[in-house]
BALOBA-1460 file (C-alpha; in Angstrom, 3 decimals):
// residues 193
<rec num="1" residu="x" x="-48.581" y="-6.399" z="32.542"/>
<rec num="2" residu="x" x="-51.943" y="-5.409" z="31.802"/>
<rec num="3" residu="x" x="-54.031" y="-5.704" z="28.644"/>
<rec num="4" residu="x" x="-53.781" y="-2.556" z="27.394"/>
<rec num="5" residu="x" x="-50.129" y="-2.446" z="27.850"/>
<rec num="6" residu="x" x="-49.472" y="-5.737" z="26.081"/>
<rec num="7" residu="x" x="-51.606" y="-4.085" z="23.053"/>
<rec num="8" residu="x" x="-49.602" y="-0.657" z="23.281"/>
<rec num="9" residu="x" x="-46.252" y="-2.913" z="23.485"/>
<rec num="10" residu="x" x="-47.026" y="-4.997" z="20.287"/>
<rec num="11" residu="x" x="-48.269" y="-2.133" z="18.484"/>
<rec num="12" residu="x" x="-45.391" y="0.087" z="19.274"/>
<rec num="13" residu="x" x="-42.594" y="-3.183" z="19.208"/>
<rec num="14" residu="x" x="-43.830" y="-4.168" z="16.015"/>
<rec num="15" residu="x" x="-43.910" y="-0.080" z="14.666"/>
<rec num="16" residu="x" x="-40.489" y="-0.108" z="15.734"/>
<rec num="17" residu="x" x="-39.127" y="-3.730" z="14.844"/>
<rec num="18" residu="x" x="-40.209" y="-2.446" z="11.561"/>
<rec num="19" residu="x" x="-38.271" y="0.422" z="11.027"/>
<rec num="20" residu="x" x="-35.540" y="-1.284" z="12.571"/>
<rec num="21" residu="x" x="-35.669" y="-4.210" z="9.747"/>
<rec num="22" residu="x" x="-36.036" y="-1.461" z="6.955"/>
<rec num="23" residu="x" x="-33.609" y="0.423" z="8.342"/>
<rec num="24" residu="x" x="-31.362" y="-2.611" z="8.785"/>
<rec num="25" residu="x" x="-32.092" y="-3.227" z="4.865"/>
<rec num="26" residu="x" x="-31.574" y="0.157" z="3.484"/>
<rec num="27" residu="x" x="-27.936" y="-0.302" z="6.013"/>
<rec num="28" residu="x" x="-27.539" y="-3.656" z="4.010"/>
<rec num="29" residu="x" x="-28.782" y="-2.245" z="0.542"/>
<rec num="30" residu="x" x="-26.153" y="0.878" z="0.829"/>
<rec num="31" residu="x" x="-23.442" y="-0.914" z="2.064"/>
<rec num="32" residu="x" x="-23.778" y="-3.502" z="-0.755"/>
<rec num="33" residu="x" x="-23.933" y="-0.669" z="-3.573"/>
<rec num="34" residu="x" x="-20.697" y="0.579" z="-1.774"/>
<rec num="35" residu="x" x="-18.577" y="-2.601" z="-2.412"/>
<rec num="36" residu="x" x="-20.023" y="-2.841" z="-5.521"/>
<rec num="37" residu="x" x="-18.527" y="1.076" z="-6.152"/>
<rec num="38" residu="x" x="-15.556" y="0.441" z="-4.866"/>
<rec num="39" residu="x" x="-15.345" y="-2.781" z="-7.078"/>
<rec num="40" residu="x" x="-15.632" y="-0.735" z="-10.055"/>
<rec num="41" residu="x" x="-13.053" y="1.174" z="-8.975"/>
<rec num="42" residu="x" x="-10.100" y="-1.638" z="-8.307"/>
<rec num="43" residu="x" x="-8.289" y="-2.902" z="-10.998"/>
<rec num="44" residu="x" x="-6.160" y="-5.150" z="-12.373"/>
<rec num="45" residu="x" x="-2.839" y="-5.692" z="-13.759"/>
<rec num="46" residu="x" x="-1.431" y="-9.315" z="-14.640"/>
<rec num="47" residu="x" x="2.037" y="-10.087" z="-16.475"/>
<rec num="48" residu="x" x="3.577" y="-13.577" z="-17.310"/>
<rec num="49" residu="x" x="7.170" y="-14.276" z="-18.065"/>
<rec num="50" residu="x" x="8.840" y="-17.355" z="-18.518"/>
<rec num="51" residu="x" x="12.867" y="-16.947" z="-17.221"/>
<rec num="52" residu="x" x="15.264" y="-19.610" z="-17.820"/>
<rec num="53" residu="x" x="17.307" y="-19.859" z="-14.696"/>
<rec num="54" residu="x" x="17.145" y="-21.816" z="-11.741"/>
<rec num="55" residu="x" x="14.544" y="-20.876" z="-9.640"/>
<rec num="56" residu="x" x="16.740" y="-20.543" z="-6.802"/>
<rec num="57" residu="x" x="19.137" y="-17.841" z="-8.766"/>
<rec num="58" residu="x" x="15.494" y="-16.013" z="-9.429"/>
<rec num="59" residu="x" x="13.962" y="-16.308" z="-6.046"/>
<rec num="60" residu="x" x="17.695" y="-14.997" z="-4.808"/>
<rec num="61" residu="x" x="17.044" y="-12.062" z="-7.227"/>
<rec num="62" residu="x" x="13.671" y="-10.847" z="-6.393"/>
<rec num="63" residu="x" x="13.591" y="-11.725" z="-2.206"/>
<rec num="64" residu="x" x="16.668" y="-8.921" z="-2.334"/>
<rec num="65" residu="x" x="14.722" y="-5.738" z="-1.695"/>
<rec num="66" residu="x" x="17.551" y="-3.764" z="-2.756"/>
<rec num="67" residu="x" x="17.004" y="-5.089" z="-6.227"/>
<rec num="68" residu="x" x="13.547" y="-2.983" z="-6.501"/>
<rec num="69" residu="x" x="15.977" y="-0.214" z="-7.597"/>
<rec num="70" residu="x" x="17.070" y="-2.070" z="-10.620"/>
<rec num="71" residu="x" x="13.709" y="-2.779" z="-11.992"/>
<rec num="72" residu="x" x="12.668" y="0.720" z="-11.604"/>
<rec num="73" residu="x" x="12.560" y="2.718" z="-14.441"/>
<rec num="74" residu="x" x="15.176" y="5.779" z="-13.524"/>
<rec num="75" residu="x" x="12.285" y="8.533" z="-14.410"/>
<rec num="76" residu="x" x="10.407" y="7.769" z="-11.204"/>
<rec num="77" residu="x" x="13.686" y="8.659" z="-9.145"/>
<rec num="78" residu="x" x="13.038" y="5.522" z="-7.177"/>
<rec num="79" residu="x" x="14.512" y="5.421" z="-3.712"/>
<rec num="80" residu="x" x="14.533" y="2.853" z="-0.602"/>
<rec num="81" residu="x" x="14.692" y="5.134" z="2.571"/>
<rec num="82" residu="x" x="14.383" y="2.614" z="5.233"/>
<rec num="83" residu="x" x="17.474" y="-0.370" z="6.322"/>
<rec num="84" residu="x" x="16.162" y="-3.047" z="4.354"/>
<rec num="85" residu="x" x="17.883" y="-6.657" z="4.968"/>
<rec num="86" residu="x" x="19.662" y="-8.970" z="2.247"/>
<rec num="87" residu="x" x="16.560" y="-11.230" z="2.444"/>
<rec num="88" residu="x" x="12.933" y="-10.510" z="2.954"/>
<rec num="89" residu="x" x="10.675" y="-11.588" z="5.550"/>
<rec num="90" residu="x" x="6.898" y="-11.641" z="6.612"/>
<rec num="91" residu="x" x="6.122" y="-8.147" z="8.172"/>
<rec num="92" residu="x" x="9.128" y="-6.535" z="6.376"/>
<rec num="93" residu="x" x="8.347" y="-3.155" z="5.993"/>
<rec num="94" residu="x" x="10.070" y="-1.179" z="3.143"/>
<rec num="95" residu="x" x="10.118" y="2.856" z="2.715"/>
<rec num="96" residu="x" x="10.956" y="4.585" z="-0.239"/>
<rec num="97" residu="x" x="10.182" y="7.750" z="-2.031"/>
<rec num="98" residu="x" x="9.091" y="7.213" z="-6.227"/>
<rec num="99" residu="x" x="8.277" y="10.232" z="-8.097"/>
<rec num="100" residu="x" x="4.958" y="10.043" z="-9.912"/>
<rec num="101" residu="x" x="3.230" y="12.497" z="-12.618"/>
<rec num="102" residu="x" x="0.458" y="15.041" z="-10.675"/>
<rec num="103" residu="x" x="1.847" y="13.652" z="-7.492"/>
<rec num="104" residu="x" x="5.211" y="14.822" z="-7.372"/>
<rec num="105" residu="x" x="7.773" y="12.834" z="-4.944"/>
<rec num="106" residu="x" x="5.435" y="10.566" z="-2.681"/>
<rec num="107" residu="x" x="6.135" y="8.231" z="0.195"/>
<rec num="108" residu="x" x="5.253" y="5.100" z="-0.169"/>
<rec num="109" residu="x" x="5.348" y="1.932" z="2.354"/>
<rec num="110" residu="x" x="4.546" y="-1.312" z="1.744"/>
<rec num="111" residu="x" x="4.669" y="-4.832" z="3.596"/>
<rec num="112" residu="x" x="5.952" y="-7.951" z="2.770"/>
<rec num="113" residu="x" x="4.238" y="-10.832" z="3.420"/>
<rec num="114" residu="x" x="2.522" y="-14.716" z="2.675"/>
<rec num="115" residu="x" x="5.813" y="-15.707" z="1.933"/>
<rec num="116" residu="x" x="6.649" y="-19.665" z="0.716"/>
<rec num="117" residu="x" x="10.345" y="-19.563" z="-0.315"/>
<rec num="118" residu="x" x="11.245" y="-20.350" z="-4.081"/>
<rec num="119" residu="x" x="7.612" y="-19.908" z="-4.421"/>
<rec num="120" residu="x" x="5.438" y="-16.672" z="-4.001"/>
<rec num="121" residu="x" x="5.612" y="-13.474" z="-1.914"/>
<rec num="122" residu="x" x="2.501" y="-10.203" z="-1.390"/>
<rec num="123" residu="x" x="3.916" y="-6.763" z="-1.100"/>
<rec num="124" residu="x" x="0.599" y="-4.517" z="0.437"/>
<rec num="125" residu="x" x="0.803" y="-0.796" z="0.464"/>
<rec num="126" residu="x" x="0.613" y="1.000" z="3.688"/>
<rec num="127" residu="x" x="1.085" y="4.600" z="3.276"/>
<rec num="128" residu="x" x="0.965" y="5.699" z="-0.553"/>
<rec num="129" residu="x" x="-0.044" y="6.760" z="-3.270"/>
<rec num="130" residu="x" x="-2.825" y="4.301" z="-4.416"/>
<rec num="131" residu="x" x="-6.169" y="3.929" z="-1.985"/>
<rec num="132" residu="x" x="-5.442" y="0.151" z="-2.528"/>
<rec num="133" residu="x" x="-2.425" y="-1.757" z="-3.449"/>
<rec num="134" residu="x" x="-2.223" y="-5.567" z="-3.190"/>
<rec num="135" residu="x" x="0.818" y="-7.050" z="-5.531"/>
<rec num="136" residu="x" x="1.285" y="-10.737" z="-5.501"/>
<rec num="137" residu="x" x="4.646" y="-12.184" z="-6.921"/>
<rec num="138" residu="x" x="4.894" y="-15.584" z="-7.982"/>
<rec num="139" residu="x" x="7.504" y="-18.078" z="-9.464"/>
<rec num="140" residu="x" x="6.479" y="-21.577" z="-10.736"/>
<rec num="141" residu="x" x="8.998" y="-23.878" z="-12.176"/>
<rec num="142" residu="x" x="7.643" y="-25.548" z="-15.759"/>
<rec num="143" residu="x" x="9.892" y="-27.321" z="-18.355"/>
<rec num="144" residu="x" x="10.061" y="-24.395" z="-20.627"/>
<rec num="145" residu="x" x="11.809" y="-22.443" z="-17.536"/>
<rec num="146" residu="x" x="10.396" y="-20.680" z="-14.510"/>
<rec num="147" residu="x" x="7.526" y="-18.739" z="-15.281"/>
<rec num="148" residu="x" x="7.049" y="-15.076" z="-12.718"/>
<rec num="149" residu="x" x="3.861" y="-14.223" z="-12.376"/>
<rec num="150" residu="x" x="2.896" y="-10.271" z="-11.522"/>
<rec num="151" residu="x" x="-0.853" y="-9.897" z="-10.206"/>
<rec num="152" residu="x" x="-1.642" y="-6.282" z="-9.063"/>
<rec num="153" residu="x" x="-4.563" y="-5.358" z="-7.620"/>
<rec num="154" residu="x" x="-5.298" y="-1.552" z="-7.164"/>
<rec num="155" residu="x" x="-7.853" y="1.570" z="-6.635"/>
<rec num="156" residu="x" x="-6.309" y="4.804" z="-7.626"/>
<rec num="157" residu="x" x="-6.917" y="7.993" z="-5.894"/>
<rec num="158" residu="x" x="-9.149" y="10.080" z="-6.211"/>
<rec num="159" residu="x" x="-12.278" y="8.504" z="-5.897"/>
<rec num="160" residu="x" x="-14.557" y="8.460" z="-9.210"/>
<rec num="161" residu="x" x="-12.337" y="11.179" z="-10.703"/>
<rec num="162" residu="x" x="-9.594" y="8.327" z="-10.040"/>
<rec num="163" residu="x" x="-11.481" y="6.214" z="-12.643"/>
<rec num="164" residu="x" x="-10.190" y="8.955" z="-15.298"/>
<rec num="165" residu="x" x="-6.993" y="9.719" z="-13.877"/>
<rec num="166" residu="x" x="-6.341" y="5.555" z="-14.332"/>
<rec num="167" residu="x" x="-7.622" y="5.742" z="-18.444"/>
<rec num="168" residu="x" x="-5.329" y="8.837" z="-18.961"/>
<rec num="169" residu="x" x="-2.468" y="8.278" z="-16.213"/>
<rec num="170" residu="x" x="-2.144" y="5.833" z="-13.963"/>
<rec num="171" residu="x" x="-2.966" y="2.511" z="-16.343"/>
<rec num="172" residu="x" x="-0.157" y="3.344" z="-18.978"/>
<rec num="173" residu="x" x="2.388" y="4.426" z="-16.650"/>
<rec num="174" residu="x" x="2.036" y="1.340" z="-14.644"/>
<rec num="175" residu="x" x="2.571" y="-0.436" z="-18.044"/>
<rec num="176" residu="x" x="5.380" y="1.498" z="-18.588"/>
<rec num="177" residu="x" x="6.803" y="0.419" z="-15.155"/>
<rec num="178" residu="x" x="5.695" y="-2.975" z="-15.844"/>
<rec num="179" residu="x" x="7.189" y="-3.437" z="-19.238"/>
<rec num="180" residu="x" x="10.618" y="-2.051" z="-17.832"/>
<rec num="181" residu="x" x="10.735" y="-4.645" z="-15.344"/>
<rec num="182" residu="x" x="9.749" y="-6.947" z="-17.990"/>
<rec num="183" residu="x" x="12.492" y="-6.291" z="-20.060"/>
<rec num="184" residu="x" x="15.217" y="-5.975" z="-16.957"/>
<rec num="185" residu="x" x="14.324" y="-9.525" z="-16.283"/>
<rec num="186" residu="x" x="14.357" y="-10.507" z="-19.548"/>
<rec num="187" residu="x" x="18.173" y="-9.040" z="-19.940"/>
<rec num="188" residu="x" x="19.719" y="-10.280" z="-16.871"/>
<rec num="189" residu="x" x="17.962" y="-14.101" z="-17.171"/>
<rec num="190" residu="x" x="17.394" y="-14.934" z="-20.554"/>
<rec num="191" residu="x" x="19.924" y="-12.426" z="-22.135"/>
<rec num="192" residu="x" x="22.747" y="-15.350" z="-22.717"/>
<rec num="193" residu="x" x="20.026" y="-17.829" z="-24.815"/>
């Protein structure tokens, strides 16, 4: 390699090592402001309830997927269409059809999974409704009774209009759903006390 092409080289590697790296920074830069987007986006919903029953009668209750039809509040016309088991497993996939306001009748799919018996289970949408669905369903055993822990995290439709939808829509009618299942639970387990 001659002189001059050594000097051409550098100047033209460094020209273009430096695009590259501010290239590779605005890349970095925009897909950071993404996640942070999307962040604001994703919510939360968290409920405690303490049940007074053995854990094992509870655990029996919830790992029946069948059961998801009696904690759903009749109005969303709640329906399992796929064979579901009389115990869960990890990978189960469950199909069913809910009926939700400006949506109409949608499919939704979910998997089960991270399961530890007596303990904690994740259903994660699939196909729905929701861009992101991630519940996690826990059961911890405390001398005041079991206490059932519902963590849901979500991003609505929608995009940034989504952000609206969830103040006017979504948000309350996920408490709704929330405080029926509440009070189903409450009924069946703590309903002799």
């Amino acid at each position: 390699m001659s002189r001059i092409d050594r000097i051409t080289y550098n100047f033209f590697g460094a020209f273009f090592t430096k695009i590259y790296r501010e290239r590779s920074t605005y890349c970095k830069l925009f897909a950071l402001l993404k996640y942070k987007f999307r962040q604001l986006l994703m919510y939360q919903l968290y409920q405690r309830q303490t049940l007074h029953a053995p854990l094992e009668k509870i655990w029996d209750f919830i790992s029946h997927p069948a059961n998801l039809n009696d904690i759903t509040p009749p109005e969303l016309d709640f329906e399992i269409t796929s064979p579901v088991p009389d115990k869960m497993h990890n990978g189960l996939l469950i199909q069913y059809k809910v009926t939700l306001p400006l949506l109409g009748v949608s499919d939704w799919v979910t998997e089960i999974k991270h399961i530890i018996p007596n303990k904690q289970f994740i259903d994660e949408q699939r196909i729905g409704p929701y861009r992101f669905w991630y519940h996690f369903h826990g059961l911890e055993e405390t001398e005041n009774g079991v206490v059932m822990t519902d963590q849901v995290s979500y991003q609505p439709p929608y995009g940034i209009l989504g952000k609206l939808v969830n103040t006017v829509l979504i948000r309350r009618q996920l408490d709704t759903i929330f405080d029926y299942r509440y009070n189903i639970l409450e009924e069946r387990f703590n309903g002799n006390r």
